[in-house]
C-alpha positions in Angstrom: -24.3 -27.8 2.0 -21.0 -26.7 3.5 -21.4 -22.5 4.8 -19.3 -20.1 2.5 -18.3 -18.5 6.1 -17.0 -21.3 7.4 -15.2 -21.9 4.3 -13.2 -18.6 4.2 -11.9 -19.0 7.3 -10.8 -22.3 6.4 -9.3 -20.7 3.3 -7.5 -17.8 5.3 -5.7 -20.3 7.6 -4.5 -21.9 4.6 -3.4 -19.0 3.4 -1.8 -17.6 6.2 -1.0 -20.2 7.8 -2.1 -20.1 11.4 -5.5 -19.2 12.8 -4.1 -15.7 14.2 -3.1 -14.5 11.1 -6.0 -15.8 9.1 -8.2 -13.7 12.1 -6.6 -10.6 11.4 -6.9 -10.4 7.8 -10.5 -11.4 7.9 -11.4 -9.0 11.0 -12.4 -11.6 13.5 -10.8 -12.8 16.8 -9.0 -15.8 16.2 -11.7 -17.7 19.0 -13.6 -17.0 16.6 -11.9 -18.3 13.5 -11.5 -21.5 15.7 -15.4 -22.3 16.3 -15.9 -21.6 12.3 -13.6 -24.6 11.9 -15.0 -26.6 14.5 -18.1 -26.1 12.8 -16.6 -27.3 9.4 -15.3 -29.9 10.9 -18.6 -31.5 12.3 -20.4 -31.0 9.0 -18.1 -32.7 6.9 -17.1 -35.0 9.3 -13.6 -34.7 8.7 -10.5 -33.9 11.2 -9.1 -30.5 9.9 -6.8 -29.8 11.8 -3.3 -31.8 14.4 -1.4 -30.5 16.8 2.1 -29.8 15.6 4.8 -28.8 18.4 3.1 -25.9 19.9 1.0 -25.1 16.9 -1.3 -26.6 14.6 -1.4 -27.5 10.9 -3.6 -28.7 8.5 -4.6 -32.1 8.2 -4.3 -33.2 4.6 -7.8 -33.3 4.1 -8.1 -29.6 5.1 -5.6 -28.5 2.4 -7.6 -30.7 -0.1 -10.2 -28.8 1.3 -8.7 -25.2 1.5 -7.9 -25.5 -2.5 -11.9 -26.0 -3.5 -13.0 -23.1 -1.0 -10.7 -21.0 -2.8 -12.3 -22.0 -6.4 -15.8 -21.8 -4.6 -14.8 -18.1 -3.1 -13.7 -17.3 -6.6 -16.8 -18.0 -8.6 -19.0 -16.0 -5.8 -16.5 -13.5 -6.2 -17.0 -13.7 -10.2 -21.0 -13.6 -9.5 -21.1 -10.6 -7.0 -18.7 -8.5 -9.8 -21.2 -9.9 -12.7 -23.9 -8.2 -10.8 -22.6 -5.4 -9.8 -21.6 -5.0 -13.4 -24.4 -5.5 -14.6 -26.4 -2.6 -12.2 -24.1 -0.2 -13.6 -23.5 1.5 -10.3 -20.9 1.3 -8.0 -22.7 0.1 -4.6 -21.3 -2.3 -1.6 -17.9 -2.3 0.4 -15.1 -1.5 -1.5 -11.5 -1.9 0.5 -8.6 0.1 -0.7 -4.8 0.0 0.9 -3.0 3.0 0.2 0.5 4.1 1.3 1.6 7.0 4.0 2.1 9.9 1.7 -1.1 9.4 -0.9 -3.2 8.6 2.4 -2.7 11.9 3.7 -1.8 13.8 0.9 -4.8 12.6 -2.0 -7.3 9.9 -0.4 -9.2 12.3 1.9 -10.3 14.2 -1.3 -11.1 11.0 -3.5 -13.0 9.6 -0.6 -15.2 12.7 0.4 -15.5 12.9 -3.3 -16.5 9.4 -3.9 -19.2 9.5 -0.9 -20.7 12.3 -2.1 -21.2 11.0 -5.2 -21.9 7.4 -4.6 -23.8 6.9 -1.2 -24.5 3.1 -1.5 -20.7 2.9 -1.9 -19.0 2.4 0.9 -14.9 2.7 1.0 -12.8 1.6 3.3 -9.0 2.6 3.8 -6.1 1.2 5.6 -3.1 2.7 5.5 0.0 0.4 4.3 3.3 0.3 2.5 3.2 -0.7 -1.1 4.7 -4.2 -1.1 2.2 -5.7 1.1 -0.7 -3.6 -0.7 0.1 -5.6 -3.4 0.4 -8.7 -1.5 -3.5 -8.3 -0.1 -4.8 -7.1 -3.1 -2.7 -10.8 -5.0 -4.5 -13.1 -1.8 -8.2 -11.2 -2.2 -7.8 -9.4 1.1 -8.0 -6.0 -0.3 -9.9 -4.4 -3.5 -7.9 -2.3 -4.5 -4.5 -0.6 -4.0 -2.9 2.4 -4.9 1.0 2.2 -4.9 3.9 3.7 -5.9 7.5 2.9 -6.8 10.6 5.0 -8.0 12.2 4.9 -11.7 15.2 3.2 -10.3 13.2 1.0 -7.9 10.4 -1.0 -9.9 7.7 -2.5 -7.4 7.1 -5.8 -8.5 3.4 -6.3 -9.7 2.7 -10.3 -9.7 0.4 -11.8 -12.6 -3.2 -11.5 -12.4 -3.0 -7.6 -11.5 -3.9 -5.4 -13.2 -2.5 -1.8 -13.0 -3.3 2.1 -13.8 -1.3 4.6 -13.4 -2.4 7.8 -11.9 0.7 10.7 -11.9 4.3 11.2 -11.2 5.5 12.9 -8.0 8.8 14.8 -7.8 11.3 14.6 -4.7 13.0 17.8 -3.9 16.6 18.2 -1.0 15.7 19.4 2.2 18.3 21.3 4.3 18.9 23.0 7.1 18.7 26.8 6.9 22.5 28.2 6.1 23.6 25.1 5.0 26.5 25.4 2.2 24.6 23.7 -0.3 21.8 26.0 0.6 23.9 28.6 -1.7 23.3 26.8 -4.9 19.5 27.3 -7.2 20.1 23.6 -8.5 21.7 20.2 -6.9 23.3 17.2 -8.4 23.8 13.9 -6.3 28.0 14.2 -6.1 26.6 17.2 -4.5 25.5 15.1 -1.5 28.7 13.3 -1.0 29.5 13.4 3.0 26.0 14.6 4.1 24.3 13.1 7.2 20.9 11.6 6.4 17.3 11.6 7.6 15.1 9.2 6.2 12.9 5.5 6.4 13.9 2.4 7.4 15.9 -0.4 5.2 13.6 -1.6 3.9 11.3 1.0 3.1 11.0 1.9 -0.7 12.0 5.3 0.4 15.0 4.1 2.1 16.0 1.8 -0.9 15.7 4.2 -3.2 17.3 6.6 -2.1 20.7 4.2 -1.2 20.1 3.4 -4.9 20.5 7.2 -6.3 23.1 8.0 -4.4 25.2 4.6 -5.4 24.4 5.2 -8.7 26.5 8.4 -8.3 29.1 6.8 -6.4 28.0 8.3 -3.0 27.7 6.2 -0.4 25.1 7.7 1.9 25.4 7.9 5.4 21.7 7.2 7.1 21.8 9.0 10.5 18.5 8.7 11.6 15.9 6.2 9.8 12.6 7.9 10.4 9.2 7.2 9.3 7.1 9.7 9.6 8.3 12.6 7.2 6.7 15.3 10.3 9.5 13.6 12.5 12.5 14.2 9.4 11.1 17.6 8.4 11.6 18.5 12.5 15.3 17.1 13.0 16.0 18.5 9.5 15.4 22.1 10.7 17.2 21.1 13.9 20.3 21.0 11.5 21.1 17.4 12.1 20.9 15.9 8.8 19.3 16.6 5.1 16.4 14.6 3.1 14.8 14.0 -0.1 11.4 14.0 0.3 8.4 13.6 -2.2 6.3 16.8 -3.0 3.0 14.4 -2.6 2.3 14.5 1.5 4.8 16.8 2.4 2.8 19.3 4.2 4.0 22.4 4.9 7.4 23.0 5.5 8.8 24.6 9.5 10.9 27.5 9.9 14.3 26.5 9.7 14.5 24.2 5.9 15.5 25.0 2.6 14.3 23.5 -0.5 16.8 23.1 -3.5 15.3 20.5 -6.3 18.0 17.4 -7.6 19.2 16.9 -11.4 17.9 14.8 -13.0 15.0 15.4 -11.0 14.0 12.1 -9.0 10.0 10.6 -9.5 8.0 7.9 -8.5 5.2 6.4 -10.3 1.4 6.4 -8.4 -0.8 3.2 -9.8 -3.8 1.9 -8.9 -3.4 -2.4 -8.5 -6.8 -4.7 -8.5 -7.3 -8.3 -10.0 -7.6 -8.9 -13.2 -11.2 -10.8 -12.7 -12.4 -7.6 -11.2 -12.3 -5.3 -13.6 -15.5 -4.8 -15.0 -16.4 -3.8 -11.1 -17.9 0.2 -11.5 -16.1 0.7 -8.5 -12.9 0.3 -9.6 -13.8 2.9 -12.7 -15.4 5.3 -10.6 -12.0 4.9 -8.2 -9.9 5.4 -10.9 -11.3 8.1 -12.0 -11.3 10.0 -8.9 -7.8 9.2 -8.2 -6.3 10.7 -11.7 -9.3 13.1 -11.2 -7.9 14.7 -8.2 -4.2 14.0 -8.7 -4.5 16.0 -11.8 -6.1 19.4 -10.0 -4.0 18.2 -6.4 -2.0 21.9 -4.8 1.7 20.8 -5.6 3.9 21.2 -3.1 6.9 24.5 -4.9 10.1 23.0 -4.9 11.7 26.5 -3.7 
């Protein structure tokens, strides 16, 4: 009978494509990923893998291989969900990817608050954008992620998911103290015309989005300084070297130095939770859930002015 471990790995290289990535998404070293398939490959007797350039591949055999571990993987998956179902109590690891801004500003009270409640549960985090949350949670990698996305900026949500939402957050203008536009109670986007911006990468759905609303009101921002962390924009806004739009959710407290002034129509993004579709009678992803719209619901929102 051919190990379930050695069969992963196989499946990870597969998926990833080389040995080093498949490593790092499993958590080993990729020596060790490497003596897992050497392994396989003396109990089957088969050649798995060829040189290829300076790399390797999969031999065809591996890839015929690689496409029954994954059914195999699936139906232990399918009998590990069946009995925790069936308990009726959420117990074992549980992985979650979240993004920056929920990380900071929402999962330490969902996890404390999960822990407390459910001590044979045990969560694990790791911070990451959206897009690829999705992308580990689609390939089995992850549990469960929570995401977000902005009206004008869908995330796209392959089949198979299955999705929750959990609240709306609001983005607010930050400026410089005794900035003109400081002046005025309320902001529209023509208002922004000609301002110097701080804020994420291209890339970023932060970045995107924010390129988008200001097109849509035929403004074509100028991006100054691409930060990510919103600690380094809140610290050269006050510096007066550029304004941002920045979510209420994870803002923090705001330095000396910045005014707030909210935007009309008043920009949101969506917070969902993301998980297979085959996992959803798990009582850990209810009892996550929960918590999540639990705490969103009673969360300190950040005042606009």
């Amino acid at each position: 009978m051919m190990d379930l471990g050695r069969l992963r790995a196989l499946h990870a290289v597969a998926l990833h494509g080389s040995i080093g990535a498949a490593a790092s998404a499993l958590g080993y070293t990729p020596s060790a990923i490497s003596q897992q398939l050497a392994k396989l490959e003396r109990e089957t007797r088969t050649t798995l893998l060829e040189r290829r350039g300076r790399g390797i591949a999969l031999t065809d055999a591996a890839v015929l291989l690689a496409e029954t571990a994954a059914q195999v993987l699936g139906l232990v998956e399918q009998a590990e969900i069946t009995l925790e179902a069936q308990r009726g109590t959420p117990v074992g690891r549980f992985s979650v990817a979240a993004f920056a801004t929920v990380a900071r500003g929402l999962m330490p009270l969902v996890l404390a608050d999960l822990a407390a409640r459910f001590p044979a549960l045990d969560v694990r985090m790791t911070e990451i954008d959206p897009p690829e949350g999705v992308e580990q949670v689609a390939r089995g990698e992850t549990d469960l992620a929570v995401v977000h996305d902005w009206q004008n900026t869908p995330l796209a949500v392959p089949e198979g998911l299955t999705r929750a939402a959990i609240g709306q957050d609001e983005a607010d203008v930050l400026l410089p103290q005794g900035h003109p536009l400081a002046e005025r109670d309320v902001l529209v986007p023509e208002d922004l015309a000609r301002q110097r911006w701080i804020c994420q990468q291209p890339g970023a759905i932060c970045h995107d989005w924010l390129v988008r609303t200001l097109r849509d009101a035929q403004v074509e921002p100028d991006v100054a300084h691409q930060v990510t962390e919103y600690q380094t924009q809140k610290a050269l806004i006050a510096a007066g070297l550029g304004v941002g739009l920045l979510p209420r959710l994870g803002r923090g407290d705001l330095p000396d130095g910045i005014v707030v002034r909210p935007l009309r129509p008043t920009p949101t993004r969506r917070l969902f939770a993301v998980w297979r579709a085959q996992a959803s009678r798990r009582p850990a992803i209810t009892v996550l859930v929960q918590a999540l719209r639990s705490h969103w619901d009673n969360r300190d929102s950040a005042d606009p002015l």
